[in-house]
C-alpha positions as CSV (number, residue, x, y, z in Angstrom):
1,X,0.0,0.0,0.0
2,X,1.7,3.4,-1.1
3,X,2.2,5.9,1.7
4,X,-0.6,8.7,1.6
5,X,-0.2,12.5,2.3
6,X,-3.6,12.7,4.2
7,X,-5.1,16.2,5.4
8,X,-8.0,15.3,7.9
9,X,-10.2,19.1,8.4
10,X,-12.5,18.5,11.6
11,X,-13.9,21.2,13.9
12,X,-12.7,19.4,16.7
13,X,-9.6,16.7,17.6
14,X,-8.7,15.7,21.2
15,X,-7.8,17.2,23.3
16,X,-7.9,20.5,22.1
17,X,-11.7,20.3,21.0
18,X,-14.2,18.0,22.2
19,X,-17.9,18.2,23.0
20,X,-18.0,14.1,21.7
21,X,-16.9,11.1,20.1
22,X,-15.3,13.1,17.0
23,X,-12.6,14.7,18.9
24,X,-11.5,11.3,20.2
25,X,-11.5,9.5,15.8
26,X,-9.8,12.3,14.5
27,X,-7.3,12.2,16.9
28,X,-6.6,8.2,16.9
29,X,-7.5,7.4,13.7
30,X,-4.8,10.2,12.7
31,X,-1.9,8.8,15.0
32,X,-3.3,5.3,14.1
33,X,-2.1,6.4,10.0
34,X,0.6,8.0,11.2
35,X,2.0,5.1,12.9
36,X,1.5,3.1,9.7
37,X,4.0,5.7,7.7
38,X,1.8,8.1,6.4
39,X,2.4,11.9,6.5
40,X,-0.8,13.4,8.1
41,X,-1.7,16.4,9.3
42,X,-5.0,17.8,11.0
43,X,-6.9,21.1,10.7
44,X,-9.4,23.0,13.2
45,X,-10.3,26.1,14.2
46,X,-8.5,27.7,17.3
47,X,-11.3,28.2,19.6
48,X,-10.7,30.7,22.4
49,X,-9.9,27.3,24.8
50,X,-7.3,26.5,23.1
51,X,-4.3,28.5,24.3
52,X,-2.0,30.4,21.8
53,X,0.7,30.5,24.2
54,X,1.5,27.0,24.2
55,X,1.3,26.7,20.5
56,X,4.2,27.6,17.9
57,X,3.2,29.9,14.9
58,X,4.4,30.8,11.8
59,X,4.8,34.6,11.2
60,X,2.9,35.4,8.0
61,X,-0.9,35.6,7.9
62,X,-2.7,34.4,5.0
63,X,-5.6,35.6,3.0
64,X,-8.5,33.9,2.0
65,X,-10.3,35.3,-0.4
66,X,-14.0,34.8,0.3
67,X,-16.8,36.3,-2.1
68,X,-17.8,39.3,0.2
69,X,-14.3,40.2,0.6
70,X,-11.2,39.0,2.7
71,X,-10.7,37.2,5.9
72,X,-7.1,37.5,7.1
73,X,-6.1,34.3,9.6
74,X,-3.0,32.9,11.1
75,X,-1.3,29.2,11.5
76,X,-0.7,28.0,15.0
77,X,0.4,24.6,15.6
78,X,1.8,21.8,17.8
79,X,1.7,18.2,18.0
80,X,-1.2,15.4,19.5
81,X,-0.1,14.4,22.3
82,X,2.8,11.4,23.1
83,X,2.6,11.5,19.1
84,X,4.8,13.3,16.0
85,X,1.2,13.8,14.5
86,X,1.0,17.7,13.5
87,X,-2.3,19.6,14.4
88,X,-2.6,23.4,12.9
89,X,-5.3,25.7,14.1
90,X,-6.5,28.4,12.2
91,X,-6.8,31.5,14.2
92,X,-9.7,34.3,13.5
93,X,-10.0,36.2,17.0
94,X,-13.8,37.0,15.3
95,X,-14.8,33.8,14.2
96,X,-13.7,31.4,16.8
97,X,-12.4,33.9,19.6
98,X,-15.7,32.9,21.7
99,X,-16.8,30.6,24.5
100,X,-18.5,27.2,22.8
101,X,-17.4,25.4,19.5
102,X,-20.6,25.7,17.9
103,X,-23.1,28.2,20.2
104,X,-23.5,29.3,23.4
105,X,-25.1,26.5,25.1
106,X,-25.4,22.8,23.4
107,X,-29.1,23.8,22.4
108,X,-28.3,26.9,20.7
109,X,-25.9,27.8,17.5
110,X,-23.9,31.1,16.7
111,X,-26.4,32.4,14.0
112,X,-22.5,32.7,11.7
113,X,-21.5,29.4,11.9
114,X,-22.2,29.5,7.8
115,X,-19.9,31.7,7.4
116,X,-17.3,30.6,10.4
117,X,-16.9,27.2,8.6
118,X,-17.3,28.2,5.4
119,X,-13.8,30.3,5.8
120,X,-12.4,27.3,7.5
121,X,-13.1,24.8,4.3
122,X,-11.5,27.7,2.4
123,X,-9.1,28.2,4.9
124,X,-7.8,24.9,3.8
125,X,-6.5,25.4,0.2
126,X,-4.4,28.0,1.7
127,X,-3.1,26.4,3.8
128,X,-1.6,23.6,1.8
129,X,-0.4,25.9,-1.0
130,X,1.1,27.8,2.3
131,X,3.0,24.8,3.3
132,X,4.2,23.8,0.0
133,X,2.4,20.2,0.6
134,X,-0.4,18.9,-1.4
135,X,-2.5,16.1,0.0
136,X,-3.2,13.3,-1.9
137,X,-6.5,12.8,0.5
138,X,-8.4,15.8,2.1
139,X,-10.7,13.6,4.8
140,X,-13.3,15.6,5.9
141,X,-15.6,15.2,9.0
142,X,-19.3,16.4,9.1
143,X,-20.8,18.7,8.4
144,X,-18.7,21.4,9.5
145,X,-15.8,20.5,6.5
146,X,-18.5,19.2,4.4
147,X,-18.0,22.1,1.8
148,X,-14.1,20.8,0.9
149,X,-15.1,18.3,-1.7
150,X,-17.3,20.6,-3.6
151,X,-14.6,23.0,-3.3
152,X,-12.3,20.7,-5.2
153,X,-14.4,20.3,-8.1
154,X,-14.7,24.3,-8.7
155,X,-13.7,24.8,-12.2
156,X,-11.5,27.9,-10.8
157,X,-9.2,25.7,-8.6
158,X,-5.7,25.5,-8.5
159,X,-4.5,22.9,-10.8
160,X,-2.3,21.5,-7.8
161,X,-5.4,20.5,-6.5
162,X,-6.6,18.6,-9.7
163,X,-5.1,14.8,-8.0
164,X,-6.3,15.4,-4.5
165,X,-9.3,13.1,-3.7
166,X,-11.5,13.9,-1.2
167,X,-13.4,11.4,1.9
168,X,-16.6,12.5,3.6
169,X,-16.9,10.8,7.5
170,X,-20.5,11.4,8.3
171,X,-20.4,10.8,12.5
172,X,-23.9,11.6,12.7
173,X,-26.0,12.6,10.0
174,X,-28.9,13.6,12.4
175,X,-26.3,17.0,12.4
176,X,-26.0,18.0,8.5
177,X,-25.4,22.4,8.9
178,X,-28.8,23.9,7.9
179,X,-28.8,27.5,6.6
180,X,-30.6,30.0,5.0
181,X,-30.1,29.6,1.0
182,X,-28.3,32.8,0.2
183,X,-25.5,32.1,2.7
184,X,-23.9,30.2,-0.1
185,X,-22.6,33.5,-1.1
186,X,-19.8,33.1,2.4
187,X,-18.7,29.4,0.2
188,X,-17.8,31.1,-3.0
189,X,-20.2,27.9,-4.5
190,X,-21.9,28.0,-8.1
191,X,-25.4,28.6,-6.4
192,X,-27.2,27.2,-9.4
193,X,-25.5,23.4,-9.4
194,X,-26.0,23.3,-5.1
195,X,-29.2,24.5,-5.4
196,X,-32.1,22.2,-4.2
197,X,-36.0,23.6,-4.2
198,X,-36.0,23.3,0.0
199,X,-34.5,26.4,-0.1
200,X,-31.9,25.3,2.3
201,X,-28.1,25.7,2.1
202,X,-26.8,22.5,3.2
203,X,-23.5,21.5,4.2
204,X,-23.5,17.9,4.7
205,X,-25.9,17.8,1.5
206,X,-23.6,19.5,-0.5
207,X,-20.6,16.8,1.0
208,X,-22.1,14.1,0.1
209,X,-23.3,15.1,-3.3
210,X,-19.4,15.4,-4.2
211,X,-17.4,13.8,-2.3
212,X,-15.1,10.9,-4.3
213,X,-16.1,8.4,-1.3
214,X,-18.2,8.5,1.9
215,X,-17.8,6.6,4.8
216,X,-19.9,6.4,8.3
217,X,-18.3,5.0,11.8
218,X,-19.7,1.6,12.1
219,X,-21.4,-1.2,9.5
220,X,-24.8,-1.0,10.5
221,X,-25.3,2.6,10.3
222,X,-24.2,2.9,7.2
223,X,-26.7,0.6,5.8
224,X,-29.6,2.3,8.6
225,X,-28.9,6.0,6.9
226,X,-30.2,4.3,3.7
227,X,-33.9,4.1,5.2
228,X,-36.3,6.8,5.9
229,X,-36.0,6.2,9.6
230,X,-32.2,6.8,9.8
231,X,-31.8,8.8,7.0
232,X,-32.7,12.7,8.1
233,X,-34.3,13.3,4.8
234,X,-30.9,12.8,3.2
235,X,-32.2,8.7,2.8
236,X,-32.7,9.6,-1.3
237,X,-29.1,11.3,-1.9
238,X,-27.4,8.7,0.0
239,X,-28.9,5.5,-1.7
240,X,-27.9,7.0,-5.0
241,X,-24.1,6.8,-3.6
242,X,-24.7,3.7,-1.4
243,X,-22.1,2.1,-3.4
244,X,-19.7,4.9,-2.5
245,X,-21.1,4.3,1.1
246,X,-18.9,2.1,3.7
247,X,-19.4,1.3,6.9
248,X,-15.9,1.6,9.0
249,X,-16.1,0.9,12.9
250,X,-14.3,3.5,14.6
251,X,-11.5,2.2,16.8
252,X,-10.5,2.7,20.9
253,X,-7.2,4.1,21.5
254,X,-6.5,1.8,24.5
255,X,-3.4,3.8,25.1
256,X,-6.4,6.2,26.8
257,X,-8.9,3.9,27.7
258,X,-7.1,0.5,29.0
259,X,-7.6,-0.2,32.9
260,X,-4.0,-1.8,32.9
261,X,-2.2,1.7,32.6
262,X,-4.8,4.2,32.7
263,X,-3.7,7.3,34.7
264,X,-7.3,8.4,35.8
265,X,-7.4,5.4,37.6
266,X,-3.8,5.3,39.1
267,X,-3.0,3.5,41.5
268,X,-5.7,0.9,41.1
269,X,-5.1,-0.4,38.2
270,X,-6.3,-3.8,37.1
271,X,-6.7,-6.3,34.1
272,X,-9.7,-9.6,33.6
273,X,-7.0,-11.4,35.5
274,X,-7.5,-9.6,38.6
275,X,-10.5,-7.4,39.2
276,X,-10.0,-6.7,43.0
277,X,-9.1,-2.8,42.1
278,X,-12.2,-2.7,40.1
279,X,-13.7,-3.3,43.5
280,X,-12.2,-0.7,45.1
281,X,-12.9,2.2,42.8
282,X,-15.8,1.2,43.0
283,X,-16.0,1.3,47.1
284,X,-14.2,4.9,46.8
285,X,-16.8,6.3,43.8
286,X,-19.8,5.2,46.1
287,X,-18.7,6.9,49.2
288,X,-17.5,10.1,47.1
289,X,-20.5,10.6,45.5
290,X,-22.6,9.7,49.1
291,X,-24.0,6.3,48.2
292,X,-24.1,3.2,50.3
293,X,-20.8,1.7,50.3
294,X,-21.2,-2.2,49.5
295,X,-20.0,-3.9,46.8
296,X,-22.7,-6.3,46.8
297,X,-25.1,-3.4,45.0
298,X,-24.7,-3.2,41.2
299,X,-23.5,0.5,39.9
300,X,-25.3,1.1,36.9
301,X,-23.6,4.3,34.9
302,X,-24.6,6.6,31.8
303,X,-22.1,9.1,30.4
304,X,-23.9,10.7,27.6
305,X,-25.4,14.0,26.0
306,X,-28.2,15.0,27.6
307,X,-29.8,14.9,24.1
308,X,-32.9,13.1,22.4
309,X,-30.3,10.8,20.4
310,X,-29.1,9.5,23.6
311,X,-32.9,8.1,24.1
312,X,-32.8,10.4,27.1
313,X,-37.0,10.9,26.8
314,X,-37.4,7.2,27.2
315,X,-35.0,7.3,30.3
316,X,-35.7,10.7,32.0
317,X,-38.7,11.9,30.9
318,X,-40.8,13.1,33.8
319,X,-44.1,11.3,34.2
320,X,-42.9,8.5,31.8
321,X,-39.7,7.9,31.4
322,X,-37.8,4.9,33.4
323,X,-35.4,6.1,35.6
324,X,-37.9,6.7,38.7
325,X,-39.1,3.5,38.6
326,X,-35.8,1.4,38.1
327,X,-34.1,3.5,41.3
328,X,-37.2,2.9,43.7
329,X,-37.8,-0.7,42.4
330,X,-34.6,-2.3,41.8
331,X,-31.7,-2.8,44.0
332,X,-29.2,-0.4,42.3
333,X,-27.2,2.5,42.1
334,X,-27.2,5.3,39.3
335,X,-25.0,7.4,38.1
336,X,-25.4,10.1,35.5
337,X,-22.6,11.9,34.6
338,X,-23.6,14.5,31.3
339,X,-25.0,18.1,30.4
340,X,-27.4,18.7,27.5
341,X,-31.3,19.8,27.4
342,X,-32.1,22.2,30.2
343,X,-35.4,20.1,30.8
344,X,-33.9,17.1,31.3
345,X,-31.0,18.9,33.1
346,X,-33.6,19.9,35.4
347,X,-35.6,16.7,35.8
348,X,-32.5,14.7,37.3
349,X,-31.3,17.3,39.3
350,X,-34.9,16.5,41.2
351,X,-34.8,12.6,40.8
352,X,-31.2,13.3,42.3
353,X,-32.9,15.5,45.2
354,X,-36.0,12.5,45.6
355,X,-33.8,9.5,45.2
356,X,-31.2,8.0,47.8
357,X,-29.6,5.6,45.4
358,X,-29.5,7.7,41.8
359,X,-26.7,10.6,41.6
360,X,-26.7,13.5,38.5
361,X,-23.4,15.0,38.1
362,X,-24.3,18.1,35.6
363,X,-20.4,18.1,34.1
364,X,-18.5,16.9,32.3
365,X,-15.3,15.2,33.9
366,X,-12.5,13.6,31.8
367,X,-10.6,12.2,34.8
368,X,-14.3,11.3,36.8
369,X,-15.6,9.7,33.2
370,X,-12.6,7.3,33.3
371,X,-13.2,6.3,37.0
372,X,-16.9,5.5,36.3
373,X,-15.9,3.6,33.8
374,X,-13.8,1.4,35.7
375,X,-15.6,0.8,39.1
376,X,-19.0,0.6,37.6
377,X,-20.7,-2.9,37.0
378,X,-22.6,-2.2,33.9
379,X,-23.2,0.8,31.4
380,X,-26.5,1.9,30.3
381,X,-26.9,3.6,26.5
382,X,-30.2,3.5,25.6
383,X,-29.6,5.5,22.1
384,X,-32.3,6.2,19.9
385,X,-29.9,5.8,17.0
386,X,-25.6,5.6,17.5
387,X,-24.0,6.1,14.4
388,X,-20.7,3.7,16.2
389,X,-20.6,5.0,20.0
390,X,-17.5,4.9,22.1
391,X,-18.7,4.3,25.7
392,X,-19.8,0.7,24.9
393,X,-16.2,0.1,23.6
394,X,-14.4,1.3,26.7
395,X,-16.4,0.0,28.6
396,X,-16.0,-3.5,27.6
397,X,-12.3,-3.0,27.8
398,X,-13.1,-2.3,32.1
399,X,-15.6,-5.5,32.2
400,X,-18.2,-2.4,33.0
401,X,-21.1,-4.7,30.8
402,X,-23.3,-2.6,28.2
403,X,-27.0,-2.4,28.6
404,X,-27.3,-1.2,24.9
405,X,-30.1,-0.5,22.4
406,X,-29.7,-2.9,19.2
407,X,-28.8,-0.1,17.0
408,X,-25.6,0.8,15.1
409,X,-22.2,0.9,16.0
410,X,-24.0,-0.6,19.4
411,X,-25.4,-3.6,17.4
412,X,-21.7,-4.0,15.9
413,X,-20.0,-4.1,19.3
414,X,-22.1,-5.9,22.1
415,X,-23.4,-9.8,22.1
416,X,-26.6,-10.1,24.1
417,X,-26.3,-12.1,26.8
418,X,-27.4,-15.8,26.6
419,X,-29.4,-17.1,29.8
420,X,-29.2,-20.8,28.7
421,X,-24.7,-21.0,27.7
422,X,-24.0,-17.6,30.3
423,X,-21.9,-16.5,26.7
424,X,-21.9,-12.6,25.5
425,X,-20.7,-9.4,26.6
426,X,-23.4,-6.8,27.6
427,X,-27.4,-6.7,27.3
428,X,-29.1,-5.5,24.4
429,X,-33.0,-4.8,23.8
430,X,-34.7,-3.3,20.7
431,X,-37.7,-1.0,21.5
432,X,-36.9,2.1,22.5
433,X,-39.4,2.4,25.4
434,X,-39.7,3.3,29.2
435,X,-40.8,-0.5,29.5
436,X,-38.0,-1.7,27.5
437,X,-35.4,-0.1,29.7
438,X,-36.5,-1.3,32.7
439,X,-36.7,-4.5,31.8
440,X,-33.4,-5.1,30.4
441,X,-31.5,-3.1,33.7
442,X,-34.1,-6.0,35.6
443,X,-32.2,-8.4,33.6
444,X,-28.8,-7.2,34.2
445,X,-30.0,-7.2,37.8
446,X,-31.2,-10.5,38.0
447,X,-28.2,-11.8,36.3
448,X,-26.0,-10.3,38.7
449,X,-27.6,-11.4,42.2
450,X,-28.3,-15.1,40.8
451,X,-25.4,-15.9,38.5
452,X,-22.4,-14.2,39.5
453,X,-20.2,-16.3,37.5
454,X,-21.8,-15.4,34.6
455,X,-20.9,-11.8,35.5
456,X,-17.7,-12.7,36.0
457,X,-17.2,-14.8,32.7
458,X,-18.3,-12.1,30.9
459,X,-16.2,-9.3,32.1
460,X,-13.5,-10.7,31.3
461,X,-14.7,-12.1,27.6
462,X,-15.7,-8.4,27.1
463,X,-12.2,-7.2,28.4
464,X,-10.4,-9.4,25.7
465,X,-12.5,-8.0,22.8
466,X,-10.0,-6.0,20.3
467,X,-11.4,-2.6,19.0
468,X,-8.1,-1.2,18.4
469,X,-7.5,1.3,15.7
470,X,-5.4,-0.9,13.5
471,X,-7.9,-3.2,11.1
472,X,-10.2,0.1,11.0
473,X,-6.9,2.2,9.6
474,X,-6.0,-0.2,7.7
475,X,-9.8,-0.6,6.2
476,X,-9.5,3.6,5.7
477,X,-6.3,3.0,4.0
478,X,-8.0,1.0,1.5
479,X,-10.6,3.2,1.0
480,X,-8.1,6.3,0.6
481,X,-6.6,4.2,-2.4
482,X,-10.3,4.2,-4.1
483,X,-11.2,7.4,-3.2
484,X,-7.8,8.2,-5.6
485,X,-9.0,5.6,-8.0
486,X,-12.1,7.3,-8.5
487,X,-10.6,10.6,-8.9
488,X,-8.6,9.0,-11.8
489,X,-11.8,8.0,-13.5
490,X,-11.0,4.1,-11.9
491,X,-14.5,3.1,-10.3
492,X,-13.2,1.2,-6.9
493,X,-14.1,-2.6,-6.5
494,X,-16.3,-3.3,-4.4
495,X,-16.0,-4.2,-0.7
């Protein structure tokens, strides 16, 4: 396989930028390729978070010329973390100079975000032809870089551009950047060929319209966004490019999430071999966060978006949802660590106030994330719809056992649990209902007061799974290759 140059253009990379699981596969899929001997680089804005100070810059800003006039930026960079990976920011004090990546609060969005990434997919071109480095793959990641592979197939491009090939990741296609029509005039696009009679200026639309290939984070949502369910009323674009379509599973980096060296979890670290620290944490998170310290009580944890995705109506909803009833009816603890919609926000802060065994932590805690991880006994993620999902995966890799919804990259991940051979590696249900939940954390529940060894056996089958980022490079490696193929007027075999 010949070596790639790859530029990956994200709004957000770990751990610079993260409000979810995209920071994390930008960051480990790009030291993943790296490792493998490809030249990569990544590309974000510099939000106001992300300190200048400890970046390097170079000295000359650069102008991008947008069709309203100019925007004038500057490069800052640095490298990931424990990696010679390169990360470059683009810094506009006006554009990105502000408290929250996308809006002020998670339910609201800076009324300019057309034109905020607009200038970054611009931004882009510049760049390269600033660094004297073409890619060979621009790899672009929702909606927010959605506009780059239209961008390459402007008839005014720079011919150095003409071989570059361009790969759409859609994370979640239930967010595709909707905006007024005429602010197509910030993308310097031919309004008449990205015009659609909605009246809607698109960004994700637009991406996977021209992209050379398109790929989404696990198997079985790639082949869900074909149906009008799934499909956010993009269902009809993306079955006329299903067989551009693949279905990649995002990978763990267990250099961050592995109980055996995890620093979050220092000194009480542990492996399927020995699960006695797993214990403990779990003693020390019950009597930090005030609940009944006995180990004989299952910890039940959710770490989400407090967002209707996350099946969070089902779960929390007052006067229906199945959180009241599975605290005061089942012998449990809860633990919700997550910020999101203020209703729902409020609505656990009182089932936090009402119930003795349920805790809300209205955060979000890197260090506190990994520790409920660990010491928890199971994981609940009832999503309406997860495009791959990360949780599940680390938390097979601590023998915490996934109460999942069959769905996705969930379906793709976790074996259901088998009453009659004791075989599988989490629990997972198919209705998306109050009932539903309640009866598969019952489950869970029964399992663990009457077979124990069952528990036990399946800890430590989930801790052996491998979701490490190697086959899924690899599998993005080959689709890099077609992606270049197809740009070359090859068509790709199929896979």
């Amino acid at each position: 396989m010949n070596k790639l140059k790859i530029l990956m253009v994200a709004s957000e990379a770990y751990p610079f930028a993260k409000t979810g699981g995209l920071a994390d596969v930008v960051s480990s899929l790009s030291k993943s390729l790296t490792e493998q001997g490809n030249d990569i680089k990544i590309i974000l804005p510099r939000y106001y978070n992300i300190d200048k100070n400890k970046l390097e810059s170079y000295n000359d800003p650069i102008c991008i010329n947008m069709d309203y006039g100019e925007e004038w930026v500057k490069i800052y960079y640095t490298n990931l973390p424990d990696s010679q990976t390169p990360i470059y920011f683009i810094d506009h004090e006006e554009l990105y100079g502000r408290d929250g990546f996308y809006g002020p609060t998670p339910e609201e969005e800076w009324p300019d975000n057309s034109r905020r990434f607009s200038v970054l997919c611009k931004a882009v071109f510049k760049f390269c032809k600033y660094m004297k480095w073409i890619p060979d793959i621009m790899h672009c990641h929702d909606w927010q870089s959605s506009l780059v592979p239209s961008l390459l197939y402007n008839s005014d491009l720079d011919p150095d551009f003409y071989s570059t090939a361009s790969v759409l990741t859609i994370h979640n296609l239930g967010y595709q950047g909707w905006f007024p029509f005429g602010d197509i005039n910030f993308s310097g696009l031919d309004k008449y060929t990205n015009c659609h009679n909605d009246g809607i200026f698109n960004f994700l639309r637009i991406g996977i319209s021209k992209a050379d290939l398109l790929t989404t984070v696990s198997p079985t949502y790639s082949r869900e966004i074909l149906t009008e369910e799934y499909g956010h009323n993009l269902h009809h674009i993306l079955n006329r490019r299903k067989s551009d379509l693949f279905g990649i599973l995002n990978g763990c980096d267990y250099d961050t999430w592995n109980p055996e060296k995890d620093k979050s979890i220092a000194p009480l670290n542990f492996s399927s071999s020995n699960l006695e620290n797993k214990t403990k944490i779990k003693k020390n998170l019950q009597k930090m966060l005030g609940l009944e310290v006995n180990s004989s009580i299952p910890l039940f944890t959710v770490i989400t978006r407090l967002v209707d995705q996350k099946g969070i109506g089902a779960l929390c909803g007052p006067s229906h949802g199945s959180l009241y009833r599975i605290c005061s009816e089942l012998k449990i603890q809860l633990v919700i660590l997550g910020t999101g919609e203020s209703w729902c926000e409020n609505e656990l802060k009182h089932l936090d106030y009402q119930l003795e065994n349920f805790v809300f932590i209205n955060t979000f805690n890197n260090d506190l994330s990994h520790q409920l991880e660990a010491g928890s006994d199971f994981f609940l993620m009832p999503s309406k719809y997860e495009p791959c999902g990360l949780n599940q995966i680390y938390s097979l890799k601590y023998g915490t056992l996934p109460i999942v919804r069959n769905t996705g990259g969930l379906a793709d991940t976790v074996e259901s649990y088998d009453n009659i051979t004791g075989n599988g590696t989490g629990f997972v249900f198919n209705d998306l209902t109050p009932g539903a939940i309640y009866d598969t954390v019952a489950w869970a529940t029964w399992v663990w007061f009457n077979k124990p060894e069952d528990i036990v056996n399946m800890q430590q089958r989930a801790m052996g799974k491998d979701f490490s980022w190697d086959l899924s490079a690899k599998k993005y490696s080959e689709i890099y290759q077609w992606a270049l193929d197809r740009k070359s007027n090859r068509y790709p075999r199929s896979w």
